[in-house]
N, CA, C and O atoms as a GROMACS GRO file, in nm:
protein
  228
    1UNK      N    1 -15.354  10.224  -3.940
    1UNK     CA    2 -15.471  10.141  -3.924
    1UNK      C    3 -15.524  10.160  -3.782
    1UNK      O    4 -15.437  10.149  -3.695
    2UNK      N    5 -15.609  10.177  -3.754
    2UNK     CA    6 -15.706  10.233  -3.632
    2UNK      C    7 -15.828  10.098  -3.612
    2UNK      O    8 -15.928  10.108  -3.683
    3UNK      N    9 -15.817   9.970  -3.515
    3UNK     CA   10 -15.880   9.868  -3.484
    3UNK      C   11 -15.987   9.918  -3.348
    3UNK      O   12 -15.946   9.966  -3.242
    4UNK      N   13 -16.132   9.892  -3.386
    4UNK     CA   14 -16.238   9.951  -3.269
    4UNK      C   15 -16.281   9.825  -3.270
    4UNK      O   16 -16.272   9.746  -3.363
    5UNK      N   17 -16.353   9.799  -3.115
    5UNK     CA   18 -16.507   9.699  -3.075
    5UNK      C   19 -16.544   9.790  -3.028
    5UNK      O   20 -16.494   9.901  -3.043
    6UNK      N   21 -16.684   9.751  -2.931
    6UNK     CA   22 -16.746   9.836  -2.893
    6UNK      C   23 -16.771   9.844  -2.733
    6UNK      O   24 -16.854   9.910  -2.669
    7UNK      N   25 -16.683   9.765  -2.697
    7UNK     CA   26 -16.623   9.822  -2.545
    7UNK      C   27 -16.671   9.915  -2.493
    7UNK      O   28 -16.743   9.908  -2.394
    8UNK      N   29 -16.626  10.054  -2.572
    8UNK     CA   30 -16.598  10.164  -2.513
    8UNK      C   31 -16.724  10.241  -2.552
    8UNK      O   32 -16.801  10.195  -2.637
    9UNK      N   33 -16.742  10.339  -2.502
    9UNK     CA   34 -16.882  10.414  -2.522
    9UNK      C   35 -16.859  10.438  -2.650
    9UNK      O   36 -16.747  10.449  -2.701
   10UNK      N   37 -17.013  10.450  -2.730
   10UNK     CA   38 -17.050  10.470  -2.877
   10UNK      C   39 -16.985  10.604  -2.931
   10UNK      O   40 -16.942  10.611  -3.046
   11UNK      N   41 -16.980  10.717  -2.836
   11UNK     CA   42 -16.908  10.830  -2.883
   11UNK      C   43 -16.766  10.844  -2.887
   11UNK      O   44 -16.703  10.935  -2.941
   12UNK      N   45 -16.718  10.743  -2.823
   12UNK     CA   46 -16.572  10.711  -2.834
   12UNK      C   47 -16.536  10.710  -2.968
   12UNK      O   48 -16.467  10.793  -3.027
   13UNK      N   49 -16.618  10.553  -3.037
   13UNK     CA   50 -16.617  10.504  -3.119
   13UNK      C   51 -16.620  10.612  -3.280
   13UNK      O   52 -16.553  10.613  -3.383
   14UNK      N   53 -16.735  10.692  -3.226
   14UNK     CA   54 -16.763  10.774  -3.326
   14UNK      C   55 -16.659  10.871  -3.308
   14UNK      O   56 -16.610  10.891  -3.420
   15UNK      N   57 -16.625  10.914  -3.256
   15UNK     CA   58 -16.487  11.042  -3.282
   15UNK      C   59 -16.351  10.968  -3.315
   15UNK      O   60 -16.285  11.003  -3.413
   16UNK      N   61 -16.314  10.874  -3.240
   16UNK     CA   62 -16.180  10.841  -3.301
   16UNK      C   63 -16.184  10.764  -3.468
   16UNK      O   64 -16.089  10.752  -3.546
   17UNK      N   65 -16.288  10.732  -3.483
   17UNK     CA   66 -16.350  10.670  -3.641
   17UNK      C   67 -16.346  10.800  -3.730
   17UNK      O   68 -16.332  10.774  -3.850
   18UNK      N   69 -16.354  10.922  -3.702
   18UNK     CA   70 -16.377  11.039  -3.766
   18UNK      C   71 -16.231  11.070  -3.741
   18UNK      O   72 -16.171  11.106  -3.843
   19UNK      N   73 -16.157  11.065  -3.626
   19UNK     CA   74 -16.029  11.108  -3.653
   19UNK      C   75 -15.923  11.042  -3.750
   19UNK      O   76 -15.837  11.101  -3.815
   20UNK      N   77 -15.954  10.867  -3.746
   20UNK     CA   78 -15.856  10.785  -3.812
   20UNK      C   79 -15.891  10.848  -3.992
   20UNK      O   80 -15.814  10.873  -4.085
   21UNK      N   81 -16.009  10.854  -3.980
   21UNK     CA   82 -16.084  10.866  -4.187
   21UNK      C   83 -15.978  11.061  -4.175
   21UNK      O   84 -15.890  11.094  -4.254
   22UNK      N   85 -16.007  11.112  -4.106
   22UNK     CA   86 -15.918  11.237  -4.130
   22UNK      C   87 -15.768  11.223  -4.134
   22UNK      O   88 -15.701  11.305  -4.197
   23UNK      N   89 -15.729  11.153  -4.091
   23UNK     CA   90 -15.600  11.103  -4.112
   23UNK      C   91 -15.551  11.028  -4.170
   23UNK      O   92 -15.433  10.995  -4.156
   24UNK      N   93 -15.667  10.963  -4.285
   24UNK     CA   94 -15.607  10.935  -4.367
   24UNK      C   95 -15.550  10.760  -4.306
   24UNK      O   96 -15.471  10.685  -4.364
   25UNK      N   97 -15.606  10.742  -4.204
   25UNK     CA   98 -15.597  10.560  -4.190
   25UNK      C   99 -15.738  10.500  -4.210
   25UNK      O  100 -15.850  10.548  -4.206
   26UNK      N  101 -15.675  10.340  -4.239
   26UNK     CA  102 -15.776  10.252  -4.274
   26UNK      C  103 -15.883  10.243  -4.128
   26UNK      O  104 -15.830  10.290  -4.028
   27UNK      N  105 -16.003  10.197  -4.110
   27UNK     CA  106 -16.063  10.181  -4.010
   27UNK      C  107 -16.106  10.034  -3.987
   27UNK      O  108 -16.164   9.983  -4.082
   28UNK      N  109 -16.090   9.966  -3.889
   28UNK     CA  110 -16.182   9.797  -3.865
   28UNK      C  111 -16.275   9.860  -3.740
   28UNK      O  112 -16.247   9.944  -3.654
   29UNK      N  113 -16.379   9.796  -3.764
   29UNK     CA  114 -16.470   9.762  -3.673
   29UNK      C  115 -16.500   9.625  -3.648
   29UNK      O  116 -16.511   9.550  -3.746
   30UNK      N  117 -16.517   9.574  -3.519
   30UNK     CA  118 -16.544   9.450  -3.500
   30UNK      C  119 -16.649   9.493  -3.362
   30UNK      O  120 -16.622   9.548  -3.255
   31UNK      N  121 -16.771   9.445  -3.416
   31UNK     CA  122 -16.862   9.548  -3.310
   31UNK      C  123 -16.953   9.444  -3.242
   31UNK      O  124 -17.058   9.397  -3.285
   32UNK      N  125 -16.882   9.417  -3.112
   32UNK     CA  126 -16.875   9.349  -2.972
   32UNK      C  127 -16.858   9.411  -2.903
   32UNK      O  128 -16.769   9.496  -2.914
   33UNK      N  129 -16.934   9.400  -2.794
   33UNK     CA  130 -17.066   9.356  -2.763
   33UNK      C  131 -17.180   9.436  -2.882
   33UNK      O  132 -17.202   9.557  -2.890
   34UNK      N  133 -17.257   9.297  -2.985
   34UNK     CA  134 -17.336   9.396  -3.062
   34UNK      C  135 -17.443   9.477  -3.004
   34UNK      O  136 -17.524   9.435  -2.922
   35UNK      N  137 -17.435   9.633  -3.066
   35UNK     CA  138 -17.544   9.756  -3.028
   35UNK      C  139 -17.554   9.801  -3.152
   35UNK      O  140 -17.481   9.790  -3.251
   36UNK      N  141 -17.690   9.869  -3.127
   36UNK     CA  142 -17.768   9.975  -3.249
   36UNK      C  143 -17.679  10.088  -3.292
   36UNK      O  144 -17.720  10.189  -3.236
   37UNK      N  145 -17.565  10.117  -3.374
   37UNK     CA  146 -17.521  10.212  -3.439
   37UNK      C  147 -17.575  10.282  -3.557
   37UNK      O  148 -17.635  10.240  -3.656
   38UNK      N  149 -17.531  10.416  -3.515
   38UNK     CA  150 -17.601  10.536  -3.628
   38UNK      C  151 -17.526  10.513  -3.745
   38UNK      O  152 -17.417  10.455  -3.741
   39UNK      N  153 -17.568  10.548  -3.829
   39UNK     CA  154 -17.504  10.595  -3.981
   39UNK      C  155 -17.386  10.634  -3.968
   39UNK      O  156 -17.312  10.542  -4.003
   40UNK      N  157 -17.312  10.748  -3.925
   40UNK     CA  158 -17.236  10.843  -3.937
   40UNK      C  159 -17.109  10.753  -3.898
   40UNK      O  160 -16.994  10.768  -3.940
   41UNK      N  161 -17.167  10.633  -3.789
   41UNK     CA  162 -17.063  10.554  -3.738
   41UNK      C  163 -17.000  10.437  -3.799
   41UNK      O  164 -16.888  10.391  -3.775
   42UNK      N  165 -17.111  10.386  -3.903
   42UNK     CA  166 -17.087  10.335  -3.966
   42UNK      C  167 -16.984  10.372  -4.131
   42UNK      O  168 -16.898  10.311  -4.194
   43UNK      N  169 -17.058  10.511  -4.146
   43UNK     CA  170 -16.978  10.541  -4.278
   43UNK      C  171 -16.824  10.581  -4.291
   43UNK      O  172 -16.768  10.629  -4.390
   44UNK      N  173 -16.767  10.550  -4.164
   44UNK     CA  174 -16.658  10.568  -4.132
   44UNK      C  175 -16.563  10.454  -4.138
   44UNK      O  176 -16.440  10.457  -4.130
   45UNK      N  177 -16.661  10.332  -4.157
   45UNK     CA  178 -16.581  10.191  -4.128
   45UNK      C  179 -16.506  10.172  -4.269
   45UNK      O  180 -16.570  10.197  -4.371
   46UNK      N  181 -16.402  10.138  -4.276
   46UNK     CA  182 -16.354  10.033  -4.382
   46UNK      C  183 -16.343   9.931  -4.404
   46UNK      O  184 -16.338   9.889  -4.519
   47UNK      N  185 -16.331   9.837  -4.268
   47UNK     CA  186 -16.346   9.710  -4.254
   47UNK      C  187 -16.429   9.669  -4.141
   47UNK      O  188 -16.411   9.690  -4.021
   48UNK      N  189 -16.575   9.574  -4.232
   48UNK     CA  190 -16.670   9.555  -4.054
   48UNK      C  191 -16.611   9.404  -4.014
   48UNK      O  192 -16.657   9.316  -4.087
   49UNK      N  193 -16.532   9.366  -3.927
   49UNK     CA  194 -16.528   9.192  -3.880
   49UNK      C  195 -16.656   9.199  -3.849
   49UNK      O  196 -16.703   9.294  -3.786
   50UNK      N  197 -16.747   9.063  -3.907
   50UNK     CA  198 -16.851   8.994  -3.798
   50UNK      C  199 -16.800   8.880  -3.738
   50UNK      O  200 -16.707   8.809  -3.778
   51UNK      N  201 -16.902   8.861  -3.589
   51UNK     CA  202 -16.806   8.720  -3.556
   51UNK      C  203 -16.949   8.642  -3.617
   51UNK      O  204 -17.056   8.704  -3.625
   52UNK      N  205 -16.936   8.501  -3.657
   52UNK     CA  206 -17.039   8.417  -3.738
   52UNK      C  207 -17.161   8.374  -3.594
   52UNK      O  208 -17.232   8.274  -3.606
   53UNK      N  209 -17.170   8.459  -3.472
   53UNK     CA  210 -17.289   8.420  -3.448
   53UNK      C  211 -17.350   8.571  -3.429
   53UNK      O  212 -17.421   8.593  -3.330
   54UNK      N  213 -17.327   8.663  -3.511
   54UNK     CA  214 -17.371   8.784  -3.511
   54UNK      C  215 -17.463   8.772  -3.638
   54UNK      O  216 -17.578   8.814  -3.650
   55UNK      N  217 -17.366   8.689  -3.752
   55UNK     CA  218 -17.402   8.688  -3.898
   55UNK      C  219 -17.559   8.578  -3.819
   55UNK      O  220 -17.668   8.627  -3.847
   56UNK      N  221 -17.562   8.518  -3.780
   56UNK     CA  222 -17.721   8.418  -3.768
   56UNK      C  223 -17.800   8.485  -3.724
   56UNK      O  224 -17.912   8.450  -3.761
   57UNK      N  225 -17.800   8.603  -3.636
   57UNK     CA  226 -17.920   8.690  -3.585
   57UNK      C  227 -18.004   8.768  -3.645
   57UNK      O  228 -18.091   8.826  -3.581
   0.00000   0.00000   0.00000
């Protein structure tokens, strides 16, 4: 299982998300501080956490 926020730069995010799905682990995203993510970054997720004042915006 491979757990991301978004801390870390967006390309972080996007390569180790592509490494965990190649390997065959589950993926969480919990994406704090919220930013504009691409597709590619998304289709990698298996699990999105929202926190409930993300869900009101």
């Amino acid at each position: 299982m491979v757990v991301l926020q978004l801390e870390i730069p967006l390309e972080t995010v996007k390569y180790t998300l592509g490494l965990a799905k190649k390997a065959g682990k589950t993926t969480i995203l919990y994406p704090a501080p919220a930013k504009v993510m691409s597709e590619d970054i998304l289709e990698n997720v298996d699990i999105f956490l929202m926190n409930m004042n993300y869900t009101k915006c």
